[in-house]
N, C-alpha and C positions, 0 to 999 in steps of 0.2 A: 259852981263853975261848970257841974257836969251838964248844964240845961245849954249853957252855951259856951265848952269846949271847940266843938268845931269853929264857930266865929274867931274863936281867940287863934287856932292852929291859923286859919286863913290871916286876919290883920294883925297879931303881933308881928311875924315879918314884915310885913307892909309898911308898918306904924317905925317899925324898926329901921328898917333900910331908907325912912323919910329922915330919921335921927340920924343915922350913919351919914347920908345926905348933906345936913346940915352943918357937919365938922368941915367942910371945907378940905383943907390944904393939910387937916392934921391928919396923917397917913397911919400911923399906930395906934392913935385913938381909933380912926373908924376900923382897924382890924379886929382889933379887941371887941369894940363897942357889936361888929356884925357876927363873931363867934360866940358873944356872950347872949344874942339875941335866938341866935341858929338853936345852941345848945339848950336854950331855954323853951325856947319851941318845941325841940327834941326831947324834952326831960314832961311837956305838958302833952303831945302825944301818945307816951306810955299810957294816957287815964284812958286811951281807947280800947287798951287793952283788959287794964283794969276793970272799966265798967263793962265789960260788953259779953251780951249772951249770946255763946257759941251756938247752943241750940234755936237761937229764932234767926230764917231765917228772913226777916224784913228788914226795914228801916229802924236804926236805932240812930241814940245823940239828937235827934230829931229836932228844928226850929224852923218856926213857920213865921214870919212878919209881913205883913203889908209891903209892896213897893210901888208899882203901877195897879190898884187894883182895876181902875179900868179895862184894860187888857188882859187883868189876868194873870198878872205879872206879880210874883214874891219872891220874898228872899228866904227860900226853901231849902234847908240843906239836912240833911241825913246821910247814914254809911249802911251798909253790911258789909261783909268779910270781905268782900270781893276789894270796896274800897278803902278799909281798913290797912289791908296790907301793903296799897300803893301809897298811901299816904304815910304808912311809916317809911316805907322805903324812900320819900320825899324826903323826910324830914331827919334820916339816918348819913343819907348820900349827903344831904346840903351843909353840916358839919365839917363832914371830910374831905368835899369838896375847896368849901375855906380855908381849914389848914393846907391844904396842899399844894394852892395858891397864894400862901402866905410872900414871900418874897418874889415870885413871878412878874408883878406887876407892879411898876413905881413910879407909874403916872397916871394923874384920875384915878387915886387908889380907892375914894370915901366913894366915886360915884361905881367904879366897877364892883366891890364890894353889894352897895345898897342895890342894885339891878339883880345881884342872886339872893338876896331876900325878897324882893319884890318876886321873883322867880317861882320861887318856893310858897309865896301865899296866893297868887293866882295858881298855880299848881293843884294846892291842898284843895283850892275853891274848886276846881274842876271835877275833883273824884268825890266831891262832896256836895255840889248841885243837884238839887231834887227839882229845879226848874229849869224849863229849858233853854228859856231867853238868859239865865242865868248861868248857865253853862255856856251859852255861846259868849258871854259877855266876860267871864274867864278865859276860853279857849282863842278868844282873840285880843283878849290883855297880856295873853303869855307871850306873844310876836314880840311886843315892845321891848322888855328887857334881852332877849334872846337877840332882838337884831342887831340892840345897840353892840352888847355883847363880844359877837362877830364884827360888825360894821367898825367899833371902836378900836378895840384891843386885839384886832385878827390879824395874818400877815399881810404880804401884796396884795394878794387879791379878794380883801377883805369886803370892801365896796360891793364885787361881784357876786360874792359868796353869799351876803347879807341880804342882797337886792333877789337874790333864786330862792334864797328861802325864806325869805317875805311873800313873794308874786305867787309861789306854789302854792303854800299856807293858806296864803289870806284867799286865792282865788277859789280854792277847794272849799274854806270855811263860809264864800260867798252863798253857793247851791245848799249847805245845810241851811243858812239862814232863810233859801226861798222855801225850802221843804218844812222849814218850823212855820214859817206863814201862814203856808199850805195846810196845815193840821189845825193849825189855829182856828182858822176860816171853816175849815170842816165841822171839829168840836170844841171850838169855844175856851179853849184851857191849855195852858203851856206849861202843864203840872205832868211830870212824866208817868205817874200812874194814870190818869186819864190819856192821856195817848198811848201807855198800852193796850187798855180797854175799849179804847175807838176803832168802831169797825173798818175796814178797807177794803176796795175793791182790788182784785190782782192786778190790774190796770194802775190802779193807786199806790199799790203795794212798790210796784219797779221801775216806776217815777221815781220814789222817795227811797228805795232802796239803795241806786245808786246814786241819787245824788247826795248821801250819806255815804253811802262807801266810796266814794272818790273822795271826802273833807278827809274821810279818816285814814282813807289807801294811803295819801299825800303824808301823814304823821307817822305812819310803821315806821319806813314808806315800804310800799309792796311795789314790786316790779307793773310796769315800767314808771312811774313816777317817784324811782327812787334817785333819780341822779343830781337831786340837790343835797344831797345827803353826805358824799364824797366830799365835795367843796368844803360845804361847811365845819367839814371836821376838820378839816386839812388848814383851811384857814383859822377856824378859831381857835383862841387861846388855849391849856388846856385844860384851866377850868370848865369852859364852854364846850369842850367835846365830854368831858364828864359825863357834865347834868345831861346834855343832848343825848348822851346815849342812855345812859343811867333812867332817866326820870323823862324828858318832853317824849322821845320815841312809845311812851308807854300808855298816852293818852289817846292815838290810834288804836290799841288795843283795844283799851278801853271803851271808847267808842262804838266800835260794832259793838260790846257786848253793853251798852246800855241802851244803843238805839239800833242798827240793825236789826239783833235781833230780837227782841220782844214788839216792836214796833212796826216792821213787817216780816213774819215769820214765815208766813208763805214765799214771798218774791226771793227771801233768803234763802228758802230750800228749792226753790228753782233757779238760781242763778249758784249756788253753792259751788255745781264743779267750775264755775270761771274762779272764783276765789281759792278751790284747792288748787287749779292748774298754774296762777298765777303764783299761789306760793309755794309748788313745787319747783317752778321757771326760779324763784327767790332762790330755793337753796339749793338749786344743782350748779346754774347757770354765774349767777351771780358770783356764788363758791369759787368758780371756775374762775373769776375775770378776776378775784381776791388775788388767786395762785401769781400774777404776771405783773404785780405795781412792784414798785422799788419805792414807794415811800409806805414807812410806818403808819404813820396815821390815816392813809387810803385805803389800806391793807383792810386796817381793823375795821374800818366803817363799812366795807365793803360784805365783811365778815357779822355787821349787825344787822345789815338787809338780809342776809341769807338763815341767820339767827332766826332773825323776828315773824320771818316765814313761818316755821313753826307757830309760831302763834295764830295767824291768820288759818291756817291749815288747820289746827288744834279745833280753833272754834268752830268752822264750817264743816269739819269732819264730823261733827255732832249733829248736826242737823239729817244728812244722809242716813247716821246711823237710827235717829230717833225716829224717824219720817219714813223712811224704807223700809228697816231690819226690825221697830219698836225695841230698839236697844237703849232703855234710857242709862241704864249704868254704863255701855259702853258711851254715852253720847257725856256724860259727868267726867269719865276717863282722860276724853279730848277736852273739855273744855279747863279740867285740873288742870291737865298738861299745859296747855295753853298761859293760863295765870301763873305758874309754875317758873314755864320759861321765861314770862316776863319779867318777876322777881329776880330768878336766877341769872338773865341776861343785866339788869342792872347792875348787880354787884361787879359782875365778871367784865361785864363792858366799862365799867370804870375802873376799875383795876387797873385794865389793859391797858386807859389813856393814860393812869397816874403814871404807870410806869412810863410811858412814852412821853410826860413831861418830866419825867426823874430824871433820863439820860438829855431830853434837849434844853432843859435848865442848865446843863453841866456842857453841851458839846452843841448847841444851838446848830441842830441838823436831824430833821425825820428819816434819810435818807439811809436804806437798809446799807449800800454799798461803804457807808463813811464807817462804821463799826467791824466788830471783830473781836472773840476772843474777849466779852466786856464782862464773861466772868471768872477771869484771872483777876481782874480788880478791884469787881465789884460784889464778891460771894454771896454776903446775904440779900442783895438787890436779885441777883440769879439767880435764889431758891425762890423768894418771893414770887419773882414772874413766871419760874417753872412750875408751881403750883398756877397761876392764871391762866397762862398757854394751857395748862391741862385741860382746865375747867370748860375753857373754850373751844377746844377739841373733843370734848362730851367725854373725861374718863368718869368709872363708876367711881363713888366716893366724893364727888365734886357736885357741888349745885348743875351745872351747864348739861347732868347725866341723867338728871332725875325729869324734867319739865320733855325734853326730846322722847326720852323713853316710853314715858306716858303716851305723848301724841303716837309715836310708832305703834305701839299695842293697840290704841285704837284705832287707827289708820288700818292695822293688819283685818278689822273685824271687818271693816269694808271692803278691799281689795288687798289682798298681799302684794299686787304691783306698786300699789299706791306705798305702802308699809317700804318696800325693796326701795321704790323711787327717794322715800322720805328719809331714808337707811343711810342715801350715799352721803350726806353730812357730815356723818361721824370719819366717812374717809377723805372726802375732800377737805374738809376742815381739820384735821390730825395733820394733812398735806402741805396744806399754807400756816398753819401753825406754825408745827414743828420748822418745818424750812426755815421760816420766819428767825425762830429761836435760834435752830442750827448757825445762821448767819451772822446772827448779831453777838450773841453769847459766845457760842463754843468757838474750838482752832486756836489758832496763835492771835495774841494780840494785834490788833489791823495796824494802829498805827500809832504817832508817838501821841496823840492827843488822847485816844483809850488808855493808852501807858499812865498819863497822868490823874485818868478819873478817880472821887475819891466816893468809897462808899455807900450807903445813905446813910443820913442825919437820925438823931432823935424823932424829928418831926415825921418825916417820911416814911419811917418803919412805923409809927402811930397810923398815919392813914393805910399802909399796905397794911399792917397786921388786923385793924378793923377789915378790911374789905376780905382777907385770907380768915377771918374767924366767919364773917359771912358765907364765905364760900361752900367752908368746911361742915358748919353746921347744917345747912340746907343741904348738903350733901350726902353728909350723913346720916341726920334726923332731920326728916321734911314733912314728919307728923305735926307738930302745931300749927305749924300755918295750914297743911288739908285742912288741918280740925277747922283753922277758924274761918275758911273758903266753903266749906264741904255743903251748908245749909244754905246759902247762895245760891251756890254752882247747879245744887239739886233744885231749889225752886227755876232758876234760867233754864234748864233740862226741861220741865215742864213748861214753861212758858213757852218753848221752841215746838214739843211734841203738841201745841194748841191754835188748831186754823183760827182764821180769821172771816175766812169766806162762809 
């Protein structure tokens, strides 16, 4: 199984959610039948762990098959660390996801269910493409179930919401597909180590650089092509604002660090400060417009554009430092960070939406102003979420403290403005947090409908206590995952510190 493990992470959901599918109208059956599939995806991910040498860092799990050879074209997939750890986080979140969804939705229960299986194997397909028609042919399989998603199960303006972040996606994922042509036509191989090692011109280089980093700006989303991002949360279900935050927001990350930058390294250290200035505009600016919504679920979304910043920051702060300073340890620093926060932001940014469908399963209203006072009622629901508010406020001890800190310390080795600039998150974000919290939670109970909420369930405290044991361990012990990032991160340092010209 270990030759083709990755295949099985990729199409047992697939094969699975066509089964869930198939139940029709029986609503408990496909519950069961899509937990018992998730879990078992979950339970045959761990062998990544199992099998996998920390110290190399290339391609392991490796399969190569024929698909178009004419073009060039395989069914090529491989991991290292870097992949390894987004794929569990797929396959950890998409669990907990479903329970927490469990009675949410009770109509089109077999097809809503089988759309987050399908979710989760183009997903795993994505971090696990070694080819690149192969990646794009995941990275625009993931639209479908995601829009139906929104489009089916969202609120009012669900239509709207689905229709911007389809036209955004799909338009941004158009231009990588001319720039995968474009390499094609150059060197003949849509194999992504040979398109690392394919020469470019600088001219070639920032053709392709952004119209790569627009597909993947569009998926942070990094300012300004973030404002499909709000809608969609606002509208989708809350399973759908989960995973979206959780897990699809992460394959923008992803992204620049598979093709960006090893692919044109040059055009990325000379276009670098538009991408730190853009994700500094992410976390001051954006932070800022978090502070003024009165809905919950605008709030937080608002709060993963300015998050994800960091990420984007993280990575291109590496390149300045490798290219200007020859700092590769600092240049490892940002990009840890980087990976770090993305991890970290998944846990935390699902958390945040479970909890904000715990309270509108119960009071069917996002709306900061209708609460009050909901932990007089609700006590262990408001320890839960004061441990997540934290997290997402960057306290030490919490995942949300460790991935930011990193990027600041290397941020600091470049400019201490840039470091001070990248600083104010932890205060704007404490700001719209806490308030957040303040309003909802603390004071007198608001009204008789808070009076009557009841607790969480068994099931509920199951999904917050997972995503709170994630929190806390990455917070406090975030040496295994370095470990298993660190041989990656150190060879993408050197691929970055290596012209092309």
């Amino acid at each position: 199984m270990a030759n083709h493990l990755l295949s099985v992470l990729i199409w047992l959901p697939i094969v699975g959610g066509a089964l869930v599918l198939a139940l029709g109208n029986r609503a408990s059956a496909a519950r069961w039948t899509a937990l018992a599939v998730a879990l078992a995806t979950l339970v045959a991910s761990l062998g990544l762990l199992t099998g996998f040498d920390y110290a190399n860092p290339g391609l392991q799990f490796v399969e190569q098959h024929a698909w178009i050879p004419a073009y060039d074209i395989h069914y090529n997939l491989g991991v290292d660390g870097i992949a390894v750890a987004l794929i569990l986080l797929t396959t950890i979140v998409t669990p907990l996801t479903l329970i927490g969804a469990w009675t949410s939705v009770q109509k089109r229960v077999s097809q809503y269910m089988a759309a987050f299986l399908l979710l989760e194997g183009v997903t795993v397909g994505i971090f696990a493409a070694t080819d690149a028609i192969l990646f794009y042919v995941f990275f625009e399989a993931m639209l479908i179930p995601m829009f139906l998603i929104i489009g089916v199960w969202g609120g009012p303006r669900r239509i709207y919401a689905a229709m911007k972040f389809f036209l955004y996606t799909f338009l941004g994922s158009v231009l990588m597909l001319v720039a995968l042509v474009y390499l094609y036509l150059k060197g003949g191989s849509f194999q992504l180590a040979d398109l690392y090692a394919l020469p470019l011109t600088a001219r070639e280089q920032t053709w392709l650089f952004f119209a790569f980093a627009i597909a993947f700006a569009v998926k942070v989303p990094m300012f300004p092509v973030h404002t499909w991002l709000p809608d969609a949360h606002v509208e989708a279900p809350t399973a759908g604002s989960v995973i979206l935050a959780a897990i699809a927001l992460k394959i923008g990350g992803y992204g620049f660090l598979r093709f960006n930058l090893p692919v044109t390294p040059d055009a990325s250290h000379e276009w670098a400060w538009l991408i730190i200035a853009l994700s500094l505009i992410a976390v001051i600016y954006v932070g800022l417009v978090a502070l003024v919504q009165d809905d919950m679920k605008k709030l937080v979304a608002y709060s993963s554009v300015a998050h994800m910043g960091f990420v984007t920051l993280g990575t291109f702060i590496a390149f300045t430092l490798v290219r200007d300073f020859g700092s590769v340890d600092a240049a490892r620093l940002g990009l840890q960070g980087a990976m770090m926060q993305m991890i970290s932001h998944g846990f935390v940014s699902g958390a945040m939406f479970s909890c904000i469908g715990v309270l509108y399963d119960r009071m069917h209203s996002r709306q900061i102003a209708d609460y009050g006072g909901v932990a007089n009622v609700m006590p262990w629901f408001a320890a839960f979420s004061m441990l997540f508010y934290m997290a997402n406020a960057g306290l030490p001890g919490t995942s949300g403290f460790v991935g930011e800190f990193m990027v600041i310390l290397a941020s600091f080795q470049k400019h201490p403005v840039i470091a001070f600039l990248a600083a104010t998150t932890l205060v704007i974000g404490a700001a719209y947090t806490l308030w957040l919290y303040r309003r909802v939670y603390f004071g007198e109970v608001g009204n008789a409908h808070v009076a009557g909420l009841k607790d969480i369930n068994g099931r509920e405290a199951l999904v917050l206590g997972a995503f709170a044991a994630g929190v806390l361990l990455l917070g406090v012990w975030p040496k295994p995952l370095t470990d298993l990032m660190e041989p990656s991160i150190a060879h993408l340092a050197t691929q970055i510190a290596t012209s092309k010209l």
